[in-house]
KEKOLZA-281366 format. One record per residue (C-alpha): residue in three letters; x, y, z. Coordinates in steps of 0.5 Angstrom, whole numbers, plus 500, padded with zeros to 3 digits. Layout:
// residues N
(node ALA, (X, Y, Z))
...
END
This chain:
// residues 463
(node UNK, (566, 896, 374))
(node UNK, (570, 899, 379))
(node UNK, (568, 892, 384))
(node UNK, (571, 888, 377))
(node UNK, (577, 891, 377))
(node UNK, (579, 891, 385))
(node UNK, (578, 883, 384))
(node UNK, (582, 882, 378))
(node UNK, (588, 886, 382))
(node UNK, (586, 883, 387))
(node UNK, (586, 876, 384))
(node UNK, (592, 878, 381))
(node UNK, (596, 879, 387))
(node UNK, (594, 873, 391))
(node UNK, (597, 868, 384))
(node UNK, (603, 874, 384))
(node UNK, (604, 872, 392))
(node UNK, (603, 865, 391))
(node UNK, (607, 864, 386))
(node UNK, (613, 868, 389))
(node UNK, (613, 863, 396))
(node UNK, (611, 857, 393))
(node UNK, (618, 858, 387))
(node UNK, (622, 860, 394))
(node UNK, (619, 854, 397))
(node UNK, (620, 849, 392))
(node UNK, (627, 852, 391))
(node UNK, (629, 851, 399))
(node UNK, (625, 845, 400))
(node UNK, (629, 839, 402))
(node UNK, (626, 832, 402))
(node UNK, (628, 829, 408))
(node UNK, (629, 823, 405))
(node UNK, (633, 826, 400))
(node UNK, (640, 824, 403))
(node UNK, (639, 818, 407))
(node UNK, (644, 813, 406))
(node UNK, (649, 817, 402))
(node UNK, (654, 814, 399))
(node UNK, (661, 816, 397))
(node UNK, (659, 819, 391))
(node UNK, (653, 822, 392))
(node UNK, (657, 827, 396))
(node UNK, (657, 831, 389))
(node UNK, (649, 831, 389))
(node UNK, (648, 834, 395))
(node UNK, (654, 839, 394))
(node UNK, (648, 841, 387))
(node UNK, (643, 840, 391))
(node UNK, (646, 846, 395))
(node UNK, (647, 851, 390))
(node UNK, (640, 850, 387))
(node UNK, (638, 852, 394))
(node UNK, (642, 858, 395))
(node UNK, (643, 859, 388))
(node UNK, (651, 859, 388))
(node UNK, (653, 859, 381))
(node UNK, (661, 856, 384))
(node UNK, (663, 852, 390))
(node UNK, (668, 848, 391))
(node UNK, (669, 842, 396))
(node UNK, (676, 839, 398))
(node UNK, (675, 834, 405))
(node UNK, (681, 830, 407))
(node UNK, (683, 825, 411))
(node UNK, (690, 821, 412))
(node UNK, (689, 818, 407))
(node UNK, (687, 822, 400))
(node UNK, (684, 829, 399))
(node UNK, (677, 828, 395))
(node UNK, (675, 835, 391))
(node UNK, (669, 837, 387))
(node UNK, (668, 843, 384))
(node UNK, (673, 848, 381))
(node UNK, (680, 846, 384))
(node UNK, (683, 852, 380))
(node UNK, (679, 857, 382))
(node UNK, (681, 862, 387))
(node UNK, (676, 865, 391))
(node UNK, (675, 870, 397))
(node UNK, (675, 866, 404))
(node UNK, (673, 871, 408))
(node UNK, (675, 870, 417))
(node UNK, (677, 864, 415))
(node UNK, (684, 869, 414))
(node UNK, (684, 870, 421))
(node UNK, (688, 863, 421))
(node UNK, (694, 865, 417))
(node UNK, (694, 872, 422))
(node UNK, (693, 869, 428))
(node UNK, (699, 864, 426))
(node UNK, (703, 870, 423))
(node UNK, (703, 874, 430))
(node UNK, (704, 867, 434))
(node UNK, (711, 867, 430))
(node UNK, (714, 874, 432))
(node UNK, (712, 871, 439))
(node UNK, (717, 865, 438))
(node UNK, (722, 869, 435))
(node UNK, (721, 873, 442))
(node UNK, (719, 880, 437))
(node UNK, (713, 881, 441))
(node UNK, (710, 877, 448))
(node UNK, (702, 876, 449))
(node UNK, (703, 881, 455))
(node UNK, (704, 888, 450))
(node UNK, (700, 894, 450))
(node UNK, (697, 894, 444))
(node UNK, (698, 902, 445))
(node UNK, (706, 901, 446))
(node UNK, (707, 897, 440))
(node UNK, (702, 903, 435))
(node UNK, (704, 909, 437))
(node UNK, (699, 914, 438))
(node UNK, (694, 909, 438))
(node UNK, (689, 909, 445))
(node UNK, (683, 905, 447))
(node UNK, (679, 907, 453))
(node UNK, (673, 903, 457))
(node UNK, (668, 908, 462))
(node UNK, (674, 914, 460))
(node UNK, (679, 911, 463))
(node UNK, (685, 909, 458))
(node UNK, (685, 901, 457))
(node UNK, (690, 896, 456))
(node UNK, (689, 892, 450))
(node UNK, (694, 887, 450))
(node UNK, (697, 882, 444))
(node UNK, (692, 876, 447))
(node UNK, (686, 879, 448))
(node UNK, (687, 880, 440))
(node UNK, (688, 874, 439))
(node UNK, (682, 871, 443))
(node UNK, (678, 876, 441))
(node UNK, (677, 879, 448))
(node UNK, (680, 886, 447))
(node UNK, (672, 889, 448))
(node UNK, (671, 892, 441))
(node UNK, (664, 889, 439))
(node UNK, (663, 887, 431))
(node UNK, (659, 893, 431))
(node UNK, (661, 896, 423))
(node UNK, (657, 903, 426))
(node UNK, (661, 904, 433))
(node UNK, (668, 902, 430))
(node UNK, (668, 902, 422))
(node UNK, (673, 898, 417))
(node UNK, (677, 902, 413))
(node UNK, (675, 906, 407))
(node UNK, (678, 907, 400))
(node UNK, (686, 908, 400))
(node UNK, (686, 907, 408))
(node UNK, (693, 904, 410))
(node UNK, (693, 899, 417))
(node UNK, (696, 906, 420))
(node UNK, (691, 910, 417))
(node UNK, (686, 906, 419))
(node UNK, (688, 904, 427))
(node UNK, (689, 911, 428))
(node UNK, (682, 912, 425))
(node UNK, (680, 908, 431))
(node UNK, (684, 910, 436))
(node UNK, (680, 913, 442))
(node UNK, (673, 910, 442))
(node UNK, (671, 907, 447))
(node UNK, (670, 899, 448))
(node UNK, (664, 896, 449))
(node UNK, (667, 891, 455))
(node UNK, (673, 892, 459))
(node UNK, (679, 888, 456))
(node UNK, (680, 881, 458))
(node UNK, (673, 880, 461))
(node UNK, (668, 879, 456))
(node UNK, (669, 875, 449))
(node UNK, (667, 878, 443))
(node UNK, (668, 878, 436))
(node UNK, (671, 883, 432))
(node UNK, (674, 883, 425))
(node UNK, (678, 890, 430))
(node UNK, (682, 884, 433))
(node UNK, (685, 881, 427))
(node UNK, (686, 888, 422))
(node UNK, (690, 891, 429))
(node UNK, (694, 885, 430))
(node UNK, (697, 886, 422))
(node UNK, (697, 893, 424))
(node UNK, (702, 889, 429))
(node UNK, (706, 886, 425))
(node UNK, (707, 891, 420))
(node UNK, (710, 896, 425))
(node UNK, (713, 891, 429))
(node UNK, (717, 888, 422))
(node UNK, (718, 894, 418))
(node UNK, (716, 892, 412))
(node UNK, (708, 890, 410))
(node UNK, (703, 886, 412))
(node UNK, (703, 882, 405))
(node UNK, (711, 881, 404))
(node UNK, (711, 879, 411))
(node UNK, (705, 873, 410))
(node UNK, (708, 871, 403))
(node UNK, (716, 871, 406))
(node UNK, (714, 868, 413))
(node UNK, (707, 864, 412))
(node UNK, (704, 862, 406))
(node UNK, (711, 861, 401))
(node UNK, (715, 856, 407))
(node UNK, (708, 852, 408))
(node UNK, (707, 851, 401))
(node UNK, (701, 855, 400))
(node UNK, (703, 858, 393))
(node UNK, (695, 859, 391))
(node UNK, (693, 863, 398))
(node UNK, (694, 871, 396))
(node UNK, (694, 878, 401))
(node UNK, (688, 880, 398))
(node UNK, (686, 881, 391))
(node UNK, (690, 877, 386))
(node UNK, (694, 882, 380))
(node UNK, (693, 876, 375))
(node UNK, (684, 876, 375))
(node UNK, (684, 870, 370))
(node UNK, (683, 865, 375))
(node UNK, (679, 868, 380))
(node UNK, (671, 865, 381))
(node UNK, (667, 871, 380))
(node UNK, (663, 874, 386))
(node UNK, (656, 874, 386))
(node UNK, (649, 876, 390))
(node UNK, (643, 874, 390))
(node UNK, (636, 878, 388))
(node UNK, (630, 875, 387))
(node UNK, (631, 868, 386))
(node UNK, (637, 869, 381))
(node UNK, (645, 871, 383))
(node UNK, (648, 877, 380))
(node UNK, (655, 878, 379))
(node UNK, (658, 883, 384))
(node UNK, (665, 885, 385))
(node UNK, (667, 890, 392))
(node UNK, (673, 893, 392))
(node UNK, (679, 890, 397))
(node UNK, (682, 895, 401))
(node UNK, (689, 894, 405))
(node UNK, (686, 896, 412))
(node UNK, (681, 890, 412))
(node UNK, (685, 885, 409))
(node UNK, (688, 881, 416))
(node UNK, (681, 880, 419))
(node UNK, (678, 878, 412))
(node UNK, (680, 878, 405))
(node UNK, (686, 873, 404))
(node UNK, (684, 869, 397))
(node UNK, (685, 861, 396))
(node UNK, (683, 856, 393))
(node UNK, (680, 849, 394))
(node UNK, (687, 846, 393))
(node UNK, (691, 850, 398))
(node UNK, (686, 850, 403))
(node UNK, (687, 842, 403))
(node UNK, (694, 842, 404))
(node UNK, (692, 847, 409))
(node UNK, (688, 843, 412))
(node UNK, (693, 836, 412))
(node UNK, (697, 842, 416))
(node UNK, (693, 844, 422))
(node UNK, (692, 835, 422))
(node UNK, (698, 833, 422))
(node UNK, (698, 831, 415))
(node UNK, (703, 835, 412))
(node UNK, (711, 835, 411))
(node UNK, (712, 842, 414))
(node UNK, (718, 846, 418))
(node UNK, (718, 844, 425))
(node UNK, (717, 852, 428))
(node UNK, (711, 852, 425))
(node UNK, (708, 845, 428))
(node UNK, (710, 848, 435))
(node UNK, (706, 854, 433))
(node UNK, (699, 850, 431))
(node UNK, (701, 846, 437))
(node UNK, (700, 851, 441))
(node UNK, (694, 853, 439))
(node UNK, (691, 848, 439))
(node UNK, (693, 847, 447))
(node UNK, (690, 854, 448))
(node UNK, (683, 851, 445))
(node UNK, (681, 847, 452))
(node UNK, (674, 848, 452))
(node UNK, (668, 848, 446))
(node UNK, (667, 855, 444))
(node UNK, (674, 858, 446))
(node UNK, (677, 862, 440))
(node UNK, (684, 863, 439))
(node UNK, (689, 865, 433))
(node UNK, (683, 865, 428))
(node UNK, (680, 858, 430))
(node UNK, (674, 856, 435))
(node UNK, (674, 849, 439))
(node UNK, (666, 846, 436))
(node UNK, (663, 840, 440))
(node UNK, (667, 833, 439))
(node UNK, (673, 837, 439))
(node UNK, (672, 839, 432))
(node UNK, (676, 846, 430))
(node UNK, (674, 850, 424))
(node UNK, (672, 857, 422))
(node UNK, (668, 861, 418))
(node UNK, (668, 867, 413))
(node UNK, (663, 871, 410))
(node UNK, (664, 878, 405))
(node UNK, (659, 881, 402))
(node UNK, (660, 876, 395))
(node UNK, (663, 870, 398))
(node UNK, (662, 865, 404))
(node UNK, (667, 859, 405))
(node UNK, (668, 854, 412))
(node UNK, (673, 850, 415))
(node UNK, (673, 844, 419))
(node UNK, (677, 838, 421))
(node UNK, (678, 834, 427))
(node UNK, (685, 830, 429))
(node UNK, (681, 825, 432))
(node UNK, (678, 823, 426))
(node UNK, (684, 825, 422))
(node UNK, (678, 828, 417))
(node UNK, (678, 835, 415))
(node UNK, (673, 839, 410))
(node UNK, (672, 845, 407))
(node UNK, (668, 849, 403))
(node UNK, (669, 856, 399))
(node UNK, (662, 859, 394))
(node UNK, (661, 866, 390))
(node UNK, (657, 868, 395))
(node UNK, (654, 870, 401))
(node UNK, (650, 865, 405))
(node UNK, (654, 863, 411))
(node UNK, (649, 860, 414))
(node UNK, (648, 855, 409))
(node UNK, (655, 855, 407))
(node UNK, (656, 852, 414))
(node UNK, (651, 847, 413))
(node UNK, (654, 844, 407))
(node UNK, (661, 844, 410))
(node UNK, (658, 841, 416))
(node UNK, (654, 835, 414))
(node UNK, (659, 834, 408))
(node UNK, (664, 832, 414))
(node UNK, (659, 829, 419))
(node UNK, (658, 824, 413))
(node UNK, (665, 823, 411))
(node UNK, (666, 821, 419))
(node UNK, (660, 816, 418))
(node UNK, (655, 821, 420))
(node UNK, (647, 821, 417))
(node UNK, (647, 829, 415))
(node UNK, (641, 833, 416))
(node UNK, (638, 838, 410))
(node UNK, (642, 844, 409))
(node UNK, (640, 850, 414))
(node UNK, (636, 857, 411))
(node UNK, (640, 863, 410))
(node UNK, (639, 870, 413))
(node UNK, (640, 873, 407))
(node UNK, (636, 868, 403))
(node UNK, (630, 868, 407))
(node UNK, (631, 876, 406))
(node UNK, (631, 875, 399))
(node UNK, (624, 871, 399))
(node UNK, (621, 875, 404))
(node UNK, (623, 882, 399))
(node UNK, (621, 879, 393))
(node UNK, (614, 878, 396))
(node UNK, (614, 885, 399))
(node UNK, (617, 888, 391))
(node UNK, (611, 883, 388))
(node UNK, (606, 886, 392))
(node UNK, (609, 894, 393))
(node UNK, (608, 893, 385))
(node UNK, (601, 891, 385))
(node UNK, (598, 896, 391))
(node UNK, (602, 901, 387))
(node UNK, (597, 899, 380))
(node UNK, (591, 899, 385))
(node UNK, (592, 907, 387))
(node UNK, (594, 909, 380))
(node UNK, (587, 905, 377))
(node UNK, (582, 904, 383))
(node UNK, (583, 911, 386))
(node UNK, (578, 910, 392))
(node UNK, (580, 914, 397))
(node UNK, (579, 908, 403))
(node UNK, (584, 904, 399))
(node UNK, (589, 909, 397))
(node UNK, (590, 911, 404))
(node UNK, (590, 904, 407))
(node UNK, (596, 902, 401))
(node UNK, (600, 909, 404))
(node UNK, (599, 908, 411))
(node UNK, (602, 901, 410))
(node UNK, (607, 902, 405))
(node UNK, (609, 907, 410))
(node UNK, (608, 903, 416))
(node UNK, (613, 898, 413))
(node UNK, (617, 902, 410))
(node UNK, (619, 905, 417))
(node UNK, (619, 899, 421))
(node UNK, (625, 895, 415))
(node UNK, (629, 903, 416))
(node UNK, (629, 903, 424))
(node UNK, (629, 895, 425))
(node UNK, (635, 894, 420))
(node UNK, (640, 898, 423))
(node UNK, (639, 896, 430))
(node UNK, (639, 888, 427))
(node UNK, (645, 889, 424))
(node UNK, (649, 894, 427))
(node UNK, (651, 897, 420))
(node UNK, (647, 903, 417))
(node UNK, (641, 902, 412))
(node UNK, (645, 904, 406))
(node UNK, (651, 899, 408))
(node UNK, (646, 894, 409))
(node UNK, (642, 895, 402))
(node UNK, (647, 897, 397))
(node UNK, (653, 892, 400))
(node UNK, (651, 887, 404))
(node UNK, (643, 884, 403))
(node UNK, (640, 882, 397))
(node UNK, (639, 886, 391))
(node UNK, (631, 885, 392))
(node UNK, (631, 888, 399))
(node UNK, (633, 895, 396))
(node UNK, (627, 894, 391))
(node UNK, (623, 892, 395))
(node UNK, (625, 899, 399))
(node UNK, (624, 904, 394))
(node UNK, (617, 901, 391))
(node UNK, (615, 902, 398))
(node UNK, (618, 908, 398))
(node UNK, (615, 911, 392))
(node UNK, (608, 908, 394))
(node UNK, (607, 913, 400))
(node UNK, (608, 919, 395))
(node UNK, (604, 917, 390))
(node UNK, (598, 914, 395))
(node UNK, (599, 922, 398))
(node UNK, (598, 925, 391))
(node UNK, (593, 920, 389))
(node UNK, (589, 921, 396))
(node UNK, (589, 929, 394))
(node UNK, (587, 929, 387))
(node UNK, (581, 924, 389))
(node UNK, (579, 930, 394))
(node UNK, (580, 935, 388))
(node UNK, (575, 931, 384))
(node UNK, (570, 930, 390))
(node UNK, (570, 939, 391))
(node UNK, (569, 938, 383))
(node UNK, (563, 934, 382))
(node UNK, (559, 937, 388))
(node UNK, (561, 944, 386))
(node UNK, (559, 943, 378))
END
């Protein structure tokens, strides 16, 4: 009886498996035939193919040349667009330096008061270029210098920070940080007196035409595509608050419409102001060789500029090249980064004449495929200790689960350079918590189970 039911669990859990890898595998497999030869109106197939790859439920596509703006999917719709924010505040703090408000060569120090940055304990001099190029010395690194919280002002949070020492000393070293452009609108704030928001509104968005493009959340919700993550194959609705102290590095929200006519602006495309031209000049200039970054933009191969954005709910990239005079970009309700930027990227290489390749797997997709197979067989080893009761099983199960357990708990944080909370409850699919806790509560019960099946051995050979 007992070597009937191990093989029917046993079974069981290799079609559970099967078919958890074998759904996630039809689901992300691409025919490398599929795209061949595309024409223009396949465009929007590829784009489906896509969103049932990743699950997305919304994406919006706008490419632009000189001559149209072609766009699939909600026009209206206005969805977070992540770093892609970074654009607008590097253009934003390069105007107060036009208007001779503030220079490149300002300590960030003198321009906050009270604030200070410190590399090997002494005081480190941050200036307003090394923000802009992403060369301060902080890292991204959530845990070392974190965003901030609820109700935190820019002022609050820059204080926050103040003190901690750099990862590298100022200038010397490239490293991305969302640090960089939460401090520059800390700047602009400080420097201009009023808020960041009225400042972007006044100064950028409204004398360039972008009437869709909102600082931060919307106060009217309506036309909002909702944000979502995924979790066991399938996409959830999932809503994070916006705080004021992150919205310069991240959380400006747009839509596919605005973000074309941003694109013919940054092309050249676009009837706009002549100060503001200068200051695109500009920092196009000081994009001279692949992989520099600057003012919220990054030079690619081909001479190609773009940038993407990720929050934990939203994914969205831009690209475009004078040379080709051709433009993309790609907003979606949710966070796959990877291959968001993918979808981008090969929507633009054929909409230059290029052969696009399959769309790239993304880190959290993988995870989800992975945890939605630790969740299925967590469940099953969890039915094999509560009904088979074996000793040598039960220990087995426990010792895995628990060598499992510890490996995801000390490996993630370390990956990621976030706390495991943040991790699993913000940022990973939903599946990665699950598939924690049924391995979190397989090792208490195989315990329990391995202490009571000695209770009963005690018994039999007492009685």
């Amino acid at each position: 009886m007992k070597k009937t039911k191990i093989t029917a669990l046993i079974l069981m859990l290799v079609t559970l498996l099967a078919y958890s890898f074998g759904v996630c595998a039809a689901d992300n497999a691409a025919d490398p035939d599929d795209h061949a030869g595309m024409t223009g109106n396949e465009i929007p197939e590829y784009i489906k193919t896509f969103r049932d790859e990743t699950k997305c439920g919304a994406v919006s596509v706008a490419v632009v040349t000189s001559e149209e703006v072609m766009i699939d999917g909600d026009s209206d719709g206005l969805y977070q667009i992540g770093s892609m924010t970074k654009a607008f505040t590097g253009l934003a703090a390069l105007k107060l330096i036009s208007e001779g408000r503030i220079s490149y060569d300002d300590n960030i120090s003198d321009l906050l008061p009270g604030f200070e940055a410190y590399y090997d304990d002494a005081p480190a001099q941050i200036t307003v270029e090394h923000l802009l190029s992403q060369t301060s010395g902080y890292s991204n690194a959530e845990s070392v210098y974190p965003s901030a919280g609820k109700d935190m002002t820019l002022s609050d949070w820059v204080m926050s920070i103040s003190g901690r020492e750099l990862a590298s000393k100022p200038g010397e070293e490239y490293a991305y940080s969302n640090v960089n452009y939460d401090l520059l609108g800390a700047v602009i704030e400080e420097v201009t007196g009023g808020s960041f928001a009225d400042y972007m509104y006044d100064e950028i968005l409204h004398p360039l035409g972008l009437n869709d493009t909102y600082v931060g959340k919307p106060q009217t919700e309506e036309r909002i595509v909702p944000g979502s993550r995924p979790g066991y194959r399938l996409a959830f609705e999932y809503e994070i608050p916006v705080y004021e102290g992150r919205i310069p590095a991240g959380y400006f929200y747009s839509n596919v419409r605005d973000m074309a006519r941003w694109l013919q602006i940054w092309m050249g495309c676009a009837n706009i102001p002549e100060e503001y031209r200068e200051l695109i000049t500009q920092t196009k200039n000081s994009l001279n060789e692949e992989g520099d970054y600057y003012s919220g933009w990054e030079l690619f191969p081909d001479e190609v500029y773009g940038h993407s954005g990720g929050t934990p709910n939203y994914s969205s990239r831009i690209v475009f090249s004078e040379k080709e005079m051709t433009g993309v970009c790609v907003l979606t309700d949710m966070n796959v980064a990877a291959s968001t930027d993918s979808l981008c990227n090969s929507v633009f290489t054929f909409a230059t004449g290029g052969n696009p390749g399959k769309i790239a797997a993304d880190v959290w997709t993988v995870f989800d495929i992975v945890f939605t197979a630790l969740s299925v067989f967590g469940i099953l080893m969890l039915s094999v200790i509560i009904f088979i009761k074996r000793k040598g099983i039960v220990i087995a199960i426990g010792t895995v689960s628990l060598v499992l357990l510890l490996s995801v708990c000390i490996t993630m944080p370390l990956i990621f350079g976030a706390g495991l909370r943040e991790i699993a409850f913000t940022w990973a699919p939903l599946s990665f918590a699950g598939g924690l806790i049924i391995l979190a509560v397989n090792v208490p019960v195989s315990l329990f189970s391995f202490i009571r099946s000695g209770k009963n051995e005690n018994r039999k050979k007492t009685g």
